[in-house]
C-alpha positions in Angstrom: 159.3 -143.1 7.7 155.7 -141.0 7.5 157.9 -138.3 7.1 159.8 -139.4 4.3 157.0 -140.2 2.1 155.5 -137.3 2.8 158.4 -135.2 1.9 158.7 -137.3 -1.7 154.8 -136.6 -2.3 155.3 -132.4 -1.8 158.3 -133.1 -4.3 160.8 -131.9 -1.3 162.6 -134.8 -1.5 164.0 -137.4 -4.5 162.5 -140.7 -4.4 165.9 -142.3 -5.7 167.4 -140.5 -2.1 165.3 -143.0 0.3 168.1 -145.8 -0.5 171.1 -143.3 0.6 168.9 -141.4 3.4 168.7 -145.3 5.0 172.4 -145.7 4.8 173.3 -142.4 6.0 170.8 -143.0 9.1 172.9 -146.1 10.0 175.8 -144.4 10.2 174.0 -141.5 12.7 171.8 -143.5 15.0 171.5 -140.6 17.8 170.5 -138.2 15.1 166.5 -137.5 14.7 165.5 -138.2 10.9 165.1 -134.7 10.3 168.0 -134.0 11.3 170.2 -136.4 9.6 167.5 -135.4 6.1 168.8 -131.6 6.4 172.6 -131.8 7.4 173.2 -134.4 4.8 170.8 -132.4 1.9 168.3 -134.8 1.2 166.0 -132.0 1.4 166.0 -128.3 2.2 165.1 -126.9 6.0 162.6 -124.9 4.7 161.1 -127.8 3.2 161.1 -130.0 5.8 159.7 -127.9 8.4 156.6 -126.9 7.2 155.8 -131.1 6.8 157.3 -131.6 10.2 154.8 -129.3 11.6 152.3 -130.5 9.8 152.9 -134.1 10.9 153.1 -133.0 14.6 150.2 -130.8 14.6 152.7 -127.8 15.6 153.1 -124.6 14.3 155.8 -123.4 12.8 157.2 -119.8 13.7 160.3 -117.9 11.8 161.8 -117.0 15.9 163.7 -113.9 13.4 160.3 -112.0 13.5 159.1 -113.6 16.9 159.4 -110.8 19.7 161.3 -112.6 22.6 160.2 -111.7 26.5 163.5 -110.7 28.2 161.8 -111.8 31.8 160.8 -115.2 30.8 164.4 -115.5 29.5 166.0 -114.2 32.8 163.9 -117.5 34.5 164.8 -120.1 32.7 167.1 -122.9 33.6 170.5 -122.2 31.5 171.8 -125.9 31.4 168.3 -127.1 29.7 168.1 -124.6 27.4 171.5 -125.4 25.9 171.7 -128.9 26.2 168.2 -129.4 25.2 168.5 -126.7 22.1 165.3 -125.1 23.1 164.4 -121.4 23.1 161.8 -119.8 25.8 159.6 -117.3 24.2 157.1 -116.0 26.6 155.2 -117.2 29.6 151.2 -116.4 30.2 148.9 -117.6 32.9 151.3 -120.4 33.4 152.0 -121.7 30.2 155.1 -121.3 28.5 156.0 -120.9 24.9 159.1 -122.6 24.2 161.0 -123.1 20.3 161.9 -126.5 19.7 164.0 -127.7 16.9 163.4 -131.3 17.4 159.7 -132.2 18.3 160.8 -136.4 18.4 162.6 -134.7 21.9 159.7 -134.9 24.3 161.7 -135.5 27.1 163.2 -132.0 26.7 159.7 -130.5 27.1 159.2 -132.9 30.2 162.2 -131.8 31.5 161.7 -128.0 31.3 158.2 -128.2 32.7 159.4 -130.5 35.8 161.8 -127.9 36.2 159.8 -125.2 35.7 156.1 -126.0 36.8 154.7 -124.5 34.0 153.0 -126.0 31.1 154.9 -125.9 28.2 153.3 -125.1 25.0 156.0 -126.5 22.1 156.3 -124.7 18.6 158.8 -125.7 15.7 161.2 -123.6 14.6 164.7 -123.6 13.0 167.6 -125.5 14.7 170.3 -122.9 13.6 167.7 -120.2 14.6 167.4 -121.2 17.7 171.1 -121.5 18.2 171.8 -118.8 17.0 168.8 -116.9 19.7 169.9 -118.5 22.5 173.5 -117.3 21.7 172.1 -113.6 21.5 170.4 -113.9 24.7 172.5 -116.4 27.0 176.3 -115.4 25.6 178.2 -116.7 23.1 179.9 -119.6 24.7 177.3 -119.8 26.8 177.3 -123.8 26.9 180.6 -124.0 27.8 180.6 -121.2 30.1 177.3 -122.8 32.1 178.9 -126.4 31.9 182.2 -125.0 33.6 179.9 -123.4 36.3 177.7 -126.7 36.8 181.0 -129.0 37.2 182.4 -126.5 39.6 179.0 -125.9 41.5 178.3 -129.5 41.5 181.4 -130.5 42.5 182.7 -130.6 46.4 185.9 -128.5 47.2 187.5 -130.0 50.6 188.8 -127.5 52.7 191.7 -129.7 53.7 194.2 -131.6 52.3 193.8 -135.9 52.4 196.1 -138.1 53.0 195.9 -141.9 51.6 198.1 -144.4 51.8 199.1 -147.2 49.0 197.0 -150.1 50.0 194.3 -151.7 47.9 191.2 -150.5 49.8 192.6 -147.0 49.6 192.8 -147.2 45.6 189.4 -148.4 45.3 188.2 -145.2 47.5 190.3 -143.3 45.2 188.5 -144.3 42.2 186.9 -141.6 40.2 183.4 -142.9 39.8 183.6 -143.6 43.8 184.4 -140.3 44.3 181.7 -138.7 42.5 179.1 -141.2 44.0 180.1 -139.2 47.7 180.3 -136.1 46.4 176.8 -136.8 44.9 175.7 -137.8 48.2 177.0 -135.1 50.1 176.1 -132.6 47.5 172.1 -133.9 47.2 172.4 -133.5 51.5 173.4 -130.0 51.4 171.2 -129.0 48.3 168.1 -130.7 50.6 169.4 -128.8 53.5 169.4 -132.5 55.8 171.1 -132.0 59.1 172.0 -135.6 59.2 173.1 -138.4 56.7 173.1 -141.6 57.6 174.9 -144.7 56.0 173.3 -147.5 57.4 174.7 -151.7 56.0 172.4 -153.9 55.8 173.1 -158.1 54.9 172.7 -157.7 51.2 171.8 -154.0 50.7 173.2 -150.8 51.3 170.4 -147.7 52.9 171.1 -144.1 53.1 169.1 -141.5 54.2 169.3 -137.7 55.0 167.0 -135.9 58.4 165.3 -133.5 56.8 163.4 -131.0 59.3 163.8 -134.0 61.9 162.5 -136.4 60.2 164.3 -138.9 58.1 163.5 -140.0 54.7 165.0 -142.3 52.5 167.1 -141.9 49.4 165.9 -144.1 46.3 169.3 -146.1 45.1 170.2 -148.3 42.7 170.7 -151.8 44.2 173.7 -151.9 42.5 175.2 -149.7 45.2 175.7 -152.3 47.6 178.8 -153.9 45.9 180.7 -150.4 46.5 179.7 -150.4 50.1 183.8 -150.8 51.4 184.5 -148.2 48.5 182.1 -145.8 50.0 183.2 -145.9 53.5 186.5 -145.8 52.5 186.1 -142.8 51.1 184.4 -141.2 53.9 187.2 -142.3 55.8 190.0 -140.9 54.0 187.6 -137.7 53.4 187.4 -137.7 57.5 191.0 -138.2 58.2 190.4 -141.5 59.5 192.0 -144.7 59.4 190.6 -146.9 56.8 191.7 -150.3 57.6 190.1 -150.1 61.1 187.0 -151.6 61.2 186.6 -153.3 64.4 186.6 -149.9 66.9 184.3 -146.8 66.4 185.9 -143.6 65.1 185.2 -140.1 64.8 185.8 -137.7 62.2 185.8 -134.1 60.1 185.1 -133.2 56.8 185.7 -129.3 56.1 184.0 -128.6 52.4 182.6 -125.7 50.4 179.8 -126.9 48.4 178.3 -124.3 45.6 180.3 -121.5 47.8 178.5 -122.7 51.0 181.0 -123.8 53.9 180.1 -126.5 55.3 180.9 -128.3 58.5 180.3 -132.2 58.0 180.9 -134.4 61.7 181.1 -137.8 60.8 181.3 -140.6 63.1 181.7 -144.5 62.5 180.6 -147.5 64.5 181.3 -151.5 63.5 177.9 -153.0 63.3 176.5 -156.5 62.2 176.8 -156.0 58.8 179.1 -153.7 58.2 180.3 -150.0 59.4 177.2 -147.7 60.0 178.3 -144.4 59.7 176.4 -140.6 60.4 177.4 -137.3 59.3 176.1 -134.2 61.1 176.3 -131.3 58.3 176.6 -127.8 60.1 176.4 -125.4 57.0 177.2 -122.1 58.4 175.6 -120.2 55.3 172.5 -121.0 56.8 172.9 -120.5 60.0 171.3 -117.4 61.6 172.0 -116.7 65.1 168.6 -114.5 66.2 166.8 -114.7 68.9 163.4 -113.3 67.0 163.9 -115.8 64.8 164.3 -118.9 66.6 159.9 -118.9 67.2 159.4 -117.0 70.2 155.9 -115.5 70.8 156.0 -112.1 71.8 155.4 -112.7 75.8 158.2 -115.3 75.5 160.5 -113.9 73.8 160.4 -110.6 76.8 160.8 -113.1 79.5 163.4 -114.5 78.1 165.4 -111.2 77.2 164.6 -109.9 80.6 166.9 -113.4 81.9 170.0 -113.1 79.8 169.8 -109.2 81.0 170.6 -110.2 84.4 173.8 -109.8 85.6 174.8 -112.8 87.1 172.9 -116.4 87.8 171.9 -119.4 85.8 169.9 -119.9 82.6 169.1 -123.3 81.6 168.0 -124.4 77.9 166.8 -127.7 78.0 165.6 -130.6 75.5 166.5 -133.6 73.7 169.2 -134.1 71.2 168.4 -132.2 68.3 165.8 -129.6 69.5 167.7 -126.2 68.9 169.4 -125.5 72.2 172.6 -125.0 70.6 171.1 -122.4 68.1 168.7 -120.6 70.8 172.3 -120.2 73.1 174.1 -118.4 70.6 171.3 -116.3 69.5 170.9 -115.4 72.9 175.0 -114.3 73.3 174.3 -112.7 70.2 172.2 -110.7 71.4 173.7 -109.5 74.3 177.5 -109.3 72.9 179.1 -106.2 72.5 182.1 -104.2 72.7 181.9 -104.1 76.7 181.3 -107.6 77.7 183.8 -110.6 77.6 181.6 -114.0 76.8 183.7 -117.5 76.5 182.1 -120.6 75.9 183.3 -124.0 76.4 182.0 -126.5 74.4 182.4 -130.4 73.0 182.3 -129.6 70.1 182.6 -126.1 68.8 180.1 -126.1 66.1 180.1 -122.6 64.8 182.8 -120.1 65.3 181.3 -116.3 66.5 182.9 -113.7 66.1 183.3 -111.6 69.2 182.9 -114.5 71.7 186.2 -116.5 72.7 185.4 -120.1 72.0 186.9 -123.1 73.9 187.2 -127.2 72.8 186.6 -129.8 75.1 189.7 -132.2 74.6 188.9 -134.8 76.6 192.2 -136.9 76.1 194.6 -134.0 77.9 192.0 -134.3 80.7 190.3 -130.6 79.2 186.4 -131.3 80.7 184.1 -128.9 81.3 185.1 -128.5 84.5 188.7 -128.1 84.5 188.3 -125.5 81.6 185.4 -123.1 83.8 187.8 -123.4 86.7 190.6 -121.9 84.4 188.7 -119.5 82.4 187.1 -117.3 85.5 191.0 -116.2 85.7 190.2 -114.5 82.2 187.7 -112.1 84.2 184.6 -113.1 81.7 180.8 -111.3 82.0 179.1 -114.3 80.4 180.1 -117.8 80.0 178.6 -120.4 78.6 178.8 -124.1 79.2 177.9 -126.8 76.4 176.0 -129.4 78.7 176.1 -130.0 82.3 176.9 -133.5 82.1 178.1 -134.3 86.0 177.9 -132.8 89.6 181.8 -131.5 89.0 180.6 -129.2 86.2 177.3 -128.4 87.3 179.0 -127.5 91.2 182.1 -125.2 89.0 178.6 -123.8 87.1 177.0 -122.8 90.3 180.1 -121.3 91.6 181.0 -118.7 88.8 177.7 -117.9 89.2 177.5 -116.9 92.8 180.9 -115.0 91.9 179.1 -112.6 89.5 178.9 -114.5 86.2 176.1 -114.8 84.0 176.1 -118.9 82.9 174.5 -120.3 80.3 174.0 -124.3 80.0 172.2 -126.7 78.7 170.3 -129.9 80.5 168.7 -133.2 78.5 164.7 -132.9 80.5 161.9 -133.3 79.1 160.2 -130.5 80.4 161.6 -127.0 82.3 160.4 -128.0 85.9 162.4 -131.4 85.8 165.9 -129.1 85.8 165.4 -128.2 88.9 165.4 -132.0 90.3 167.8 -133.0 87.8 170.8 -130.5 89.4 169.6 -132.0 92.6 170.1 -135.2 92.0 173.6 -134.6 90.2 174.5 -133.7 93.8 174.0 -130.2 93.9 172.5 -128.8 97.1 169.2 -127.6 96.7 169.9 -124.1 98.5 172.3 -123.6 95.8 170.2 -124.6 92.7 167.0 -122.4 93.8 169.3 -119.3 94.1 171.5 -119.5 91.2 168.9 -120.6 88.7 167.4 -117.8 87.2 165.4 -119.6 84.7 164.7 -122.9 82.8 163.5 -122.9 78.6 162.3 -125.8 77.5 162.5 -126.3 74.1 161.3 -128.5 70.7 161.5 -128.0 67.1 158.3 -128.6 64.9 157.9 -128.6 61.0 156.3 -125.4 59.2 153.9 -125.2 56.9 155.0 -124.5 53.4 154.2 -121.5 52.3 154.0 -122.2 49.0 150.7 -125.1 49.4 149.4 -123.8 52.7 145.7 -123.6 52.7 142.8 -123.7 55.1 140.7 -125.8 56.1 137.8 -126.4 58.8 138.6 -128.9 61.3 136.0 -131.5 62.5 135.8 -132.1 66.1 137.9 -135.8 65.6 141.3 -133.6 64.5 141.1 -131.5 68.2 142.6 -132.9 70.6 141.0 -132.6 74.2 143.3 -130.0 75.3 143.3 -127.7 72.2 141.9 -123.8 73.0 138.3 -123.7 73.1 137.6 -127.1 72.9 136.6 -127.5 76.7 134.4 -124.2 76.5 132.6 -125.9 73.8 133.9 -123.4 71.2 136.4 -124.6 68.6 138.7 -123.0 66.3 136.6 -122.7 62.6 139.5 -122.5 60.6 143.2 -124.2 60.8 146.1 -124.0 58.4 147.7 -127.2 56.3 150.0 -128.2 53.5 148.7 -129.4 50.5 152.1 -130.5 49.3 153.9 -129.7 46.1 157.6 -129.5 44.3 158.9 -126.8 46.7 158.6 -128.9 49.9 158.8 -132.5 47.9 154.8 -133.3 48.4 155.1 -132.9 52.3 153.5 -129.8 53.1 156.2 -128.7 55.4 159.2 -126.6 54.8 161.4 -125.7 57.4 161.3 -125.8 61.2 160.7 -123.4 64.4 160.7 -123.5 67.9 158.0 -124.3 70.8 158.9 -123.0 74.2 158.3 -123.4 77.7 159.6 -120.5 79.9 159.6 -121.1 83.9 161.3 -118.0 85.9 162.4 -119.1 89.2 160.2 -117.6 91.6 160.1 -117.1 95.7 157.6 -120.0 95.5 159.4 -122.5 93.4 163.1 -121.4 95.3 161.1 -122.5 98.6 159.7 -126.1 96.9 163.4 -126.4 95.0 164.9 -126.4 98.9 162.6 -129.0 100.1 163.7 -131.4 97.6 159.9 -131.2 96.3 159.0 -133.1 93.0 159.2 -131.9 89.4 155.6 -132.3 89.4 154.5 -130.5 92.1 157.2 -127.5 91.0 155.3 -128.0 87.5 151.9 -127.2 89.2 153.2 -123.9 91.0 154.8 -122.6 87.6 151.7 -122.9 86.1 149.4 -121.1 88.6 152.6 -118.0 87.9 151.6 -118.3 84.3 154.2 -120.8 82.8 153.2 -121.8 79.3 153.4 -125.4 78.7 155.4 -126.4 75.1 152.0 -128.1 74.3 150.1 -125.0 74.8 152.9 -122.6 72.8 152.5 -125.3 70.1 148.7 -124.9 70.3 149.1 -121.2 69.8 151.5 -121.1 66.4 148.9 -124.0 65.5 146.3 -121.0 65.6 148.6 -118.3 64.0 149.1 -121.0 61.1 152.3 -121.8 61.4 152.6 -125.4 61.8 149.5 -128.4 62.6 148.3 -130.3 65.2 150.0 -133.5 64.4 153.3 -131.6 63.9 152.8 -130.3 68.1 151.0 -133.9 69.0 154.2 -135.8 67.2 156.7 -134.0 70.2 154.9 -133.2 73.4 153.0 -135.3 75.1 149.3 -134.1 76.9 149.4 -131.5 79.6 146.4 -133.9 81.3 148.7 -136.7 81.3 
């Protein structure tokens, strides 16, 4: 009550009113004291601000004669400013003037510089000023208008109508406050564009986390959360088109959604564990998909080899790697690249992930017996140019492969080795003959995906000998690299110092040499060894070099190759 008594000693208030003000208070708990002293005329508003001010150490500005910057305007977030009743002013050397009705509100200016990253500088001014500015400059209706476009941006449109029955688990899935906590899971995924959510039971606790850039990283939750756990499946269930009172057999799933006028592509799939249903969502969002083949992290020598292979006219090109490493993307850049209107591409693939246009696009259905197999048998009858295969998974498909191949057809395919000189013995010992692999293979890319740098806290540094690995360029010659590139960390990439990911390649073209080891069944090692005397660059070597050009670290290429010396 400083303020009041110092508002009865300037005379701007009656000393009799301190009863009534107390009463009146009561009755407005949520309202700040000034607030409540001015609407209910205890004492004027041009009274009380000057003593406000003063009490605060603020100054107080008349925003009628203050000159507003239109850019800082343009820059701020719209939902804060209305619901907080603040008024930007101008922004220098990052600090930022901002009009503040209500200086008790710190959490506003905590807010806004979270949001921001600017320091914000607070001044007083009017309440009904700054309504009345923010009005001239955001819209009248403004804060209804933004609210409208937050619940509809914020909220998940499904692309495909749900069907629930009338049972008692289905309800509970039904209710509104479980619906909202999935939406505001799935919605926090897309918005951290995670590939992968994963809802994982444990005995008294419930864990969900999202794959961001490969790696996952878990979401902080309330521990209430655990008591929805069958709520929250439920829902993800009926959201999937799957059947909720199944709990004992594994189940997949697919969620179509537009999320802030993103489509996106969510595969979910299900399996009973200890304690409880663990369940994983793939999100494909299609927005953000780009289909390039300059911008999947090819280095210029690499990325001519490679276009000088998907020219050829017929023959094999293998992309290989573990789950996860980008194949998918680096095949359909690549028939992006060669489409046009004179060639006929089909793919077949389990499943179809993103539709292209200009390519004809087959499902594996394996239930009607529609392998990968049966359907490249069927769809040389359609007289293609280029087909491509989603995974050569047995001798059948890799023999049907092998054979549209030798008929005229470029194939593309993909192979789960480790390296590019393994998918050579790997074909062999699906059954294939070896005569056959070393003159239909045109080329093997092996592939991995590594974390960026974040361009926004990348900085330099000098390495010390201890940080280079043994194999590193220069580092046998005695001369090091003096400078490397690292992330500092900040807001934009959440403190991690990476933000985004690219590729590392290893490109072997099948050569007379290697065709002549392929057909005497020779090891993947010794292949390895002749493809490097032709100049093959190892993955760990390519990840060396965009370690040099500053594009990601060390410990990103260390973390997913192992040593070329091993």
């Amino acid at each position: 009550m400083n303020l009041v008594r110092m508002l009865v000693q300037s005379g701007a208030m009656k000393e009799a009113d301190v009863a009534r003000l107390q009463e009146a208070l009561s009755s407005s708990p949520n309202k700040p004291l000034h607030t409540v002293i001015i609407e209910q005329n205890f004492a004027k508003e041009e009274d009380v601000l000057p003593v406000l001010a003063n009490h605060f150490g603020m100054e107080l500005i008349d925003l009628t004669k203050t000159t507003i910057d239109p850019e800082t305007v343009r820059m701020m977030p719209t939902k804060v400013v209305h619901r907080r009743n603040i008024m930007p002013i101008s922004r220098h050397n990052g600090s930022l003037v901002v009009a503040t009705g209500d200086p008790f509100d710190v959490y506003a200016i905590d807010e806004l510089q979270t949001l921001t990253g600017l320091h914000v500088h607070p001044v007083l001014a009017s309440p009904r000023e700054i309504q009345r500015m923010i009005k001239t400059h955001f819209g009248v209706g403004g804060e209804t208008v933004t609210a409208m476009v937050q619940e509809r941006k914020d909220d998940i449109e499904l692309l495909e109508e749900l069907d629930a029955d009338d049972s008692e688990l289905a309800k509970q899935a039904q209710e509104a406050s479980v619906v909202k906590l999935v939406n505001e899971i799935l919605i926090e995924a897309a918005n951290e564009m995670a590939s992968d959510i994963h809802v994982e039971p444990g005995e008294h606790s419930l864990r969900i986390r999202y794959r961001i850039d490969g790696l996952l990283q878990t979401q902080n939750l309330p521990p209430e959360i655990n008591r929805f756990q069958s709520a929250i499946i439920s829902r993800i269930k009926i959201m999937a088109r799957l059947n909720i009172a199944e709990k004992r057999l594994p189940q997949d799933g697919r969620i179509k959604m537009r999320v802030s006028n993103r489509e996106i592509d969510v595969r979910v799939s299900i399996i009973p564990m200890v304690f409880g249903e663990g369940i994983v969502m793939r999100l494909l969002d299609k927005s953000r998909m780009k289909f390039d083949l300059k911008s999947v992290g090819f280095l210029d020598n690499t990325y001519k080899l490679f276009r000088q292979l998907i020219d050829r006219p017929h023959g094999i090109v293998l992309v290989t790697g573990p789950t996860g490493s980008g194949k998918s993307t680096t095949l359909y850049s690549a028939l992006n690249e060669i489409k046009d209107e004179v060639t006929k591409i089909i793919t077949v693939e389990d499943p179809v992930e993103y539709m292209q246009d200009g390519i004809s696009q087959i499902q594996v259905h394996h239930k009607i017996n529609l392998s990968f197999a049966t359907a490249l048998r069927s769809i040389l009858r359609h007289d293609p140019d280029v087909i491509l295969i989603g995974e050569m998974r047995d001798h059948e498909t890799a023999e049907s492969a092998i054979q549209a191949s030798l008929t005229g057809h470029l194939v593309f395919s993909t192979l789960h080795t480790n390296d590019a000189p393994s998918a050579f013995t790997r074909l062999i010992d699906m059954g294939v003959e070896p005569f056959l692999v070393s003159s239909t293979v045109e080329g093997v890319l092996a592939q991995r995906l590594v974390r960026t740098i974040c361009l926004e806290c990348k900085e330099r540094y000098e390495p010390t000998p201890h940080d280079l690995p043994n194999d590193f360029p220069g580092v046998a010659e005695g001369k090091p690299p003096t400078v490397l590139y690292r992330g500092k960390g900040c807001r934009k990439c959440h403190q991690t110092g990476f933000k985004g990911r690219t590729g590392i390649h290893e490109l072997m073209v099948n050569t007379d040499d290697l065709k002549d080891l392929v057909v005497q069944r020779t090891n993947a090692n010794t292949i390895r060894i002749q493809a490097l005397k032709n100049g093959m660059i190892t993955l760990r070597q390519d990840g060396w070099r965009k370690v040099l050009s500053g594009t990601t670290t060390i410990d990103e290429v260390a973390r997913v190759t192992s040593s070329d010396f091993a």
